[in-house]
FITORVEX-372344 format. One line per 10 residues: number of its first residue (from 1); their letters; for each residue x negated, y negated, z negated of C-alpha. Coordinates in steps of 0.001 Angstrom, whole numbers, padded with zeros to 6 digits. Each point is the difference from the previous one (the first is absolute). Layout:
N
NUM) a) X,Y,Z | ...
//
This chain:
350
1) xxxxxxxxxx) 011998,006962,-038014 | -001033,-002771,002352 | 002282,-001868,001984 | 000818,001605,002860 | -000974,003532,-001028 | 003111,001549,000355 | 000323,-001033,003133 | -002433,002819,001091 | 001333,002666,002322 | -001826,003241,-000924
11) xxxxxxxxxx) 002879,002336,001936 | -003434,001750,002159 | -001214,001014,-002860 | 003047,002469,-000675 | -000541,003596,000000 | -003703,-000318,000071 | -002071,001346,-003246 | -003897,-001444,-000799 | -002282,001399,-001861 | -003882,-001658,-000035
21) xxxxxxxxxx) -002851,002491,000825 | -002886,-001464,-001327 | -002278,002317,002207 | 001098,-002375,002489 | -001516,-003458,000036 | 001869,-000546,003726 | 001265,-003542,-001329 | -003499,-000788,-001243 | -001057,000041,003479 | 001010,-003606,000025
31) xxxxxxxxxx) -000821,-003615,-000745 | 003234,-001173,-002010 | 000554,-003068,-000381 | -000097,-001578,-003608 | 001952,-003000,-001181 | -001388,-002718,-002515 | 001873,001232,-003017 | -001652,003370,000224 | -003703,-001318,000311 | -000538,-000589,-003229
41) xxxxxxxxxx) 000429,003865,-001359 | -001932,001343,002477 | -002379,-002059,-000347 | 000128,000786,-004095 | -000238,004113,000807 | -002376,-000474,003127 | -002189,-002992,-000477 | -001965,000269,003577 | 003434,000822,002053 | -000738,-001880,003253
51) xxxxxxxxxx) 002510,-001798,001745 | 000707,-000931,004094 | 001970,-002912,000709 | 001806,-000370,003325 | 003328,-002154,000923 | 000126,-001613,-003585 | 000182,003164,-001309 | -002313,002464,-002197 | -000371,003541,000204 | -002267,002557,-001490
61) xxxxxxxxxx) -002957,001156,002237 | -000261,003456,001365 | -003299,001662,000608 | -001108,-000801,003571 | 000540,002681,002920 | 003564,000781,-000861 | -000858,001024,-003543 | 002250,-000061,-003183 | 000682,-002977,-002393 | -003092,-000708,-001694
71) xxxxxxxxxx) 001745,000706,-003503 | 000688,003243,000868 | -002179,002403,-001987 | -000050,004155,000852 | 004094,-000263,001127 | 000762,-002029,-002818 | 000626,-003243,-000438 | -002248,-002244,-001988 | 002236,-002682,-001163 | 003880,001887,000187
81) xxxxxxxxxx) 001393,-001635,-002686 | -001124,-003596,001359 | 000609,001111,004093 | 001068,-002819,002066 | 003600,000410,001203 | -000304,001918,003550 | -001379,002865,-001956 | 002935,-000660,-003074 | 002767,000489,002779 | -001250,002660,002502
91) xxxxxxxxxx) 001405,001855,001641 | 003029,-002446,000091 | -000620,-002253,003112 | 002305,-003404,-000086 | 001232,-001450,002710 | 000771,-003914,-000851 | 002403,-001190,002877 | 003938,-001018,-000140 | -000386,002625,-002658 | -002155,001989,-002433
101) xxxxxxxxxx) -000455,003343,001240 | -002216,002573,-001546 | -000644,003240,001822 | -002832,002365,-000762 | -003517,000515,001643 | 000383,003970,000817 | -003160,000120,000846 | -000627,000061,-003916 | -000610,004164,-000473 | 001828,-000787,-003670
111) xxxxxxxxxx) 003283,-000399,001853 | 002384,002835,001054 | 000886,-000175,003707 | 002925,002791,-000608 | 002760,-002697,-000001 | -000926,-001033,003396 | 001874,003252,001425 | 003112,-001115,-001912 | 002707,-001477,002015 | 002309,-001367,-002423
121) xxxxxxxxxx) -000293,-004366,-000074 | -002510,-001484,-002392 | 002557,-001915,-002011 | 001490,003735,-001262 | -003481,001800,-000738 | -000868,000516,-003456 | -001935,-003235,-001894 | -003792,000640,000764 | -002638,001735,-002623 | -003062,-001372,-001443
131) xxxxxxxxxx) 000028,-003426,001190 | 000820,-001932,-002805 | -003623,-001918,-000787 | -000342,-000361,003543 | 003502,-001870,000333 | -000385,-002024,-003350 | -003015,-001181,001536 | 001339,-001038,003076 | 003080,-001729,-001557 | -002562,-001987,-002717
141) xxxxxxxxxx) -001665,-001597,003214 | 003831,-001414,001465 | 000281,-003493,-000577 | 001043,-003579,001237 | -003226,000587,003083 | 001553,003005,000437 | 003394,-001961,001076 | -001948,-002075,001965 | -002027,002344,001841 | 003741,001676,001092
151) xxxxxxxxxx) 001302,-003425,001134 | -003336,-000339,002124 | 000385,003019,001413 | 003752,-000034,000914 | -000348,-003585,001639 | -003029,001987,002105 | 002499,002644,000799 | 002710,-002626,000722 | -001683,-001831,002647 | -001365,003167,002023
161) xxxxxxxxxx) 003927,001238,000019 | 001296,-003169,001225 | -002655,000541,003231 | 001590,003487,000250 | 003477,-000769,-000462 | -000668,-002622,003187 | -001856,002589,002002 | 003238,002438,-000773 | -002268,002539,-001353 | 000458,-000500,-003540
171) xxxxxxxxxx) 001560,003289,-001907 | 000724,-000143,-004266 | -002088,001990,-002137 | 003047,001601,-001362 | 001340,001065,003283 | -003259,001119,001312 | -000438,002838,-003039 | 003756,000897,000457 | -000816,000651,003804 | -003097,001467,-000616
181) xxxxxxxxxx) 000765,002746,-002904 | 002143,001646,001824 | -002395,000849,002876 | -003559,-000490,-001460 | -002609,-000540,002822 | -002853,003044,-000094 | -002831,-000448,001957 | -000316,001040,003847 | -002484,001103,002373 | -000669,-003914,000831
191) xxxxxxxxxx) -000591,-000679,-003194 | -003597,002067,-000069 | -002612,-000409,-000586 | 000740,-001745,-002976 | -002194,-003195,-000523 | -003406,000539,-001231 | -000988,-000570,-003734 | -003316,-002726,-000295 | -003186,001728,000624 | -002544,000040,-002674
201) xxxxxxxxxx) -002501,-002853,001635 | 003418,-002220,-000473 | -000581,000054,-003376 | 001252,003341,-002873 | 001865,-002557,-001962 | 002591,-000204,003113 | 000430,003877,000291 | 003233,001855,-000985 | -000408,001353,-003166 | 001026,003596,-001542
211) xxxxxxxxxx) -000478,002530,-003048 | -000678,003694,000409 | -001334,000381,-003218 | -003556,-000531,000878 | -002235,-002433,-002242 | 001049,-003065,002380 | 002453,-000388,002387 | -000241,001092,003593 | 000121,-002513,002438 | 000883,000369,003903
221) xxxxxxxxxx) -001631,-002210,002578 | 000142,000342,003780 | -003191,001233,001481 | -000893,001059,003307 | 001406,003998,000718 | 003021,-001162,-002582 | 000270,-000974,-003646 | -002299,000638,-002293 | 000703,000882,-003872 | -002282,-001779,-002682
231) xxxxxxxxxx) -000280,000563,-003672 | -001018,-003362,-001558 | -002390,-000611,-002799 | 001558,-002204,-002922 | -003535,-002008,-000097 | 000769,000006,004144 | -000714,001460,002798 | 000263,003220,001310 | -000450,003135,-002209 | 000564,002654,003108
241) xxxxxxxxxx) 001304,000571,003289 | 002814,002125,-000237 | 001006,000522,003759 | 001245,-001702,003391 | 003191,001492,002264 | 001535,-002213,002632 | 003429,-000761,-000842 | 003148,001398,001360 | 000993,-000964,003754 | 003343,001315,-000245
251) xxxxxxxxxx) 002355,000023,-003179 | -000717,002966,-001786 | 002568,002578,-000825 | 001654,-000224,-003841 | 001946,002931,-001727 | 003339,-000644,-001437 | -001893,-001658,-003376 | -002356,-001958,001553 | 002819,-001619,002414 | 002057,-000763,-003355
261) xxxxxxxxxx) -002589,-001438,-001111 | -001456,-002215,002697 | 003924,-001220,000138 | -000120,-000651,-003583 | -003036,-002462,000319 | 001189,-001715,003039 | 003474,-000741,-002025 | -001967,-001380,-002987 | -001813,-002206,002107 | 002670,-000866,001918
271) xxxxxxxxxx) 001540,-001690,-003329 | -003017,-001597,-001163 | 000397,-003784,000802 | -003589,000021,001015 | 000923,001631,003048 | 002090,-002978,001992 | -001978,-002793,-002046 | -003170,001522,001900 | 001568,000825,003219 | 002146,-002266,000984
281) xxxxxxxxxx) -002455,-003013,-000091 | -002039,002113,002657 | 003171,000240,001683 | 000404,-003645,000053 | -003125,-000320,001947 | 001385,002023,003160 | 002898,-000454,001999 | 001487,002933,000297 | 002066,002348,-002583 | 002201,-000074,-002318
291) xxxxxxxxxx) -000824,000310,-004075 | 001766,003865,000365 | -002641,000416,002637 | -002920,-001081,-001234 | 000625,001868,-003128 | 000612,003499,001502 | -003344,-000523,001717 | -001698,-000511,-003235 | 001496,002927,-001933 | -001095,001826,003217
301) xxxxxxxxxx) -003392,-000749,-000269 | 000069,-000150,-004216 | 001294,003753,000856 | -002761,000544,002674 | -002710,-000881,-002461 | 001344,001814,-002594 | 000129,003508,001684 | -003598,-000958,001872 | -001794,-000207,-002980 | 001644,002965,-001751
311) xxxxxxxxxx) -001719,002248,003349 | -003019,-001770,-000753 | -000121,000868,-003675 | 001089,003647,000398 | -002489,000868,002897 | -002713,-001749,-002113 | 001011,002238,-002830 | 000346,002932,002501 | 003394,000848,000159 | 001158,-000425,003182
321) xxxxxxxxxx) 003720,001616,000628 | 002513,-000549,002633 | 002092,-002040,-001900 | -000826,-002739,-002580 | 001398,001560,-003737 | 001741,-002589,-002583 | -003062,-000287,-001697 | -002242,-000875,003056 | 002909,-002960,000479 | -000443,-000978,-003357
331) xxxxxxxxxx) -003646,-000091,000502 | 000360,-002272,003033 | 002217,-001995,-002274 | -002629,-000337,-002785 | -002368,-000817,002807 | 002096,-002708,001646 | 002164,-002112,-002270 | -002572,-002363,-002103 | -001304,-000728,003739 | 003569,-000804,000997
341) xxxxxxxxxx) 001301,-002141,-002446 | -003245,-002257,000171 | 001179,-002154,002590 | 000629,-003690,000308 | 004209,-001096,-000514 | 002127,-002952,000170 | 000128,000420,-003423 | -002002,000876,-003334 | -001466,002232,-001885 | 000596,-000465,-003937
//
């Protein structure tokens, strides 16, 4: 094990079970990024891989017009056993900040979302199922930068709290879950309509992403009339038009499930770090609010977005009840949470 391995806090990833689908290909929908160390194998398996650099780093180019990783060949994966390390660990996402946090994309259809419902604290769930390559991976890639990277990222953090602390408005991370578990914020009438995806002209490499066990994924882009669902072609592009309902203006009714649910997500995200180390240097930038604040707002509208795309994705697919089901939730879920979690921190991603 690498130094500083075990210093890796995987409690988020209790309760939950994984399983791949290899029907999928949602990950592949991506350009990952690919270290020096693993250029030489894939280079050996896939001679003509082509690489993009940007910000000192390489990654492996995807097929233009939002299309999959060019290695990925009829759902499969060309070069699996020589896959650069964002495909090795997902669907455990990192967080690199005063510590190393690893939650999981749910957005990944090879994840149960039944633990969300659960009320019971992370620490006492049951020790997650069918992540082991994914966390060995993870752990092989914690080193001395790694240290680093966390110092950088806590002296970031340090210097926006001491602005807060002067301005009176600063509230500990700690105290702000304790508060905010006990009364988790769901979203209100102000709160809709929930803010538009991209639209297609913006580019269908920006568009939220999910699987519905169609060839490619389906995207959802804002259009005028509403938002628009997209399956994507792996060599890019768009393979068909799938439908277009305006979103909800008004939060949408949810059956006892669905509410259990929708609580369940907003309580995971609520302990992800990510949350305050994305927040609260928005926060910084205003005046006004406290941390507590600022993050009820944002679980609001994390909530809001949620629930807006599961209407979208059960009118497109023509069910349309009075109240949103568990599963329609869980579709929003699947629908929202890559989109969420890709968002700039004070911190790091590993």
């Amino acid at each position: 094990m690498r130094e500083g391995a075990d210093r890796l806090d995987i409690e988020l990833l209790n309760g939950f079970r994984y399983a791949c689908q290899p029907s999928c290909g949602l990950c592949c929908f991506a350009q990952p990024r690919v270290e020096p160390e693993e250029r030489p194998e894939l280079l050996r398996i896939a001679p003509a891989t082509e690489f993009v650099e940007s910000g000192g780093a390489s990654f492996l180019r995807a097929n233009l017009e939002g299309g999959a990783c060019q290695l990925l060949h009829g759902s499969r994966c060309s070069v699996h056993s020589a896959r650069p390390h964002p495909c090795r660990e997902f669907p455990v996402h990192v967080q690199l900040g005063p510590r190393l946090q690893a939650s999981l994309v749910l957005s990944c259809p090879g994840v149960e979302l039944s633990s969300l419902a659960e009320t019971e604290s992370y620490s006492s769930r049951s020790a997650p199922l069918g992540f082991d390559s994914e966390l060995q991976a993870v752990r092989e890639r914690i080193d001395l930068g790694s240290t680093r990277r966390m110092k950088e990222a806590e002296r970031r953090r340090g210097r926006i709290v001491q602005s807060l602390e002067r301005e009176g408005r600063w509230v500990d991370e700690d105290a702000v879950r304790t508060d905010l578990r006990t009364r988790l914020p769901f979203p209100e009438p102000e709160d809709f309509p929930a803010e538009d995806p991209p639209t297609a002209s913006e580019g269908l490499e920006l568009l939220p992403l999910y699987f519905d066990g169609r060839a490619g994924p389906v995207a959802l882009a804002e259009e005028l009339g509403g938002w628009e669902a997209l399956e994507l072609r792996a060599s890019g592009g768009v393979e068909r038009h799938l439908g277009r309902v305006p979103p909800p203006t008004v939060p949408p009714k949810l059956d006892p499930e669905a509410q259990r649910s929708l609580s369940g997500y907003l309580r995971y995200f609520l302990e992800r770090d990510l949350l305050l180390a994305s927040v609260v240097p928005r926060m910084a930038e205003s005046d006004v609010g406290t941390v507590t604040e600022w993050v009820e707002e944002e679980l609001r509208r994390i909530g809001a977005t949620v629930v807006s795309r599961a209407v979208v994705r059960a009118k497109i697919g023509g069910a349309v009840g009075e109240r949103l089901s568990r599963r329609e939730v869980e579709s929003g879920i699947r629908a929202s949470d890559q989109d969420l979690l890709d968002v700039p921190t004070w911190g790091d991603r590993l």
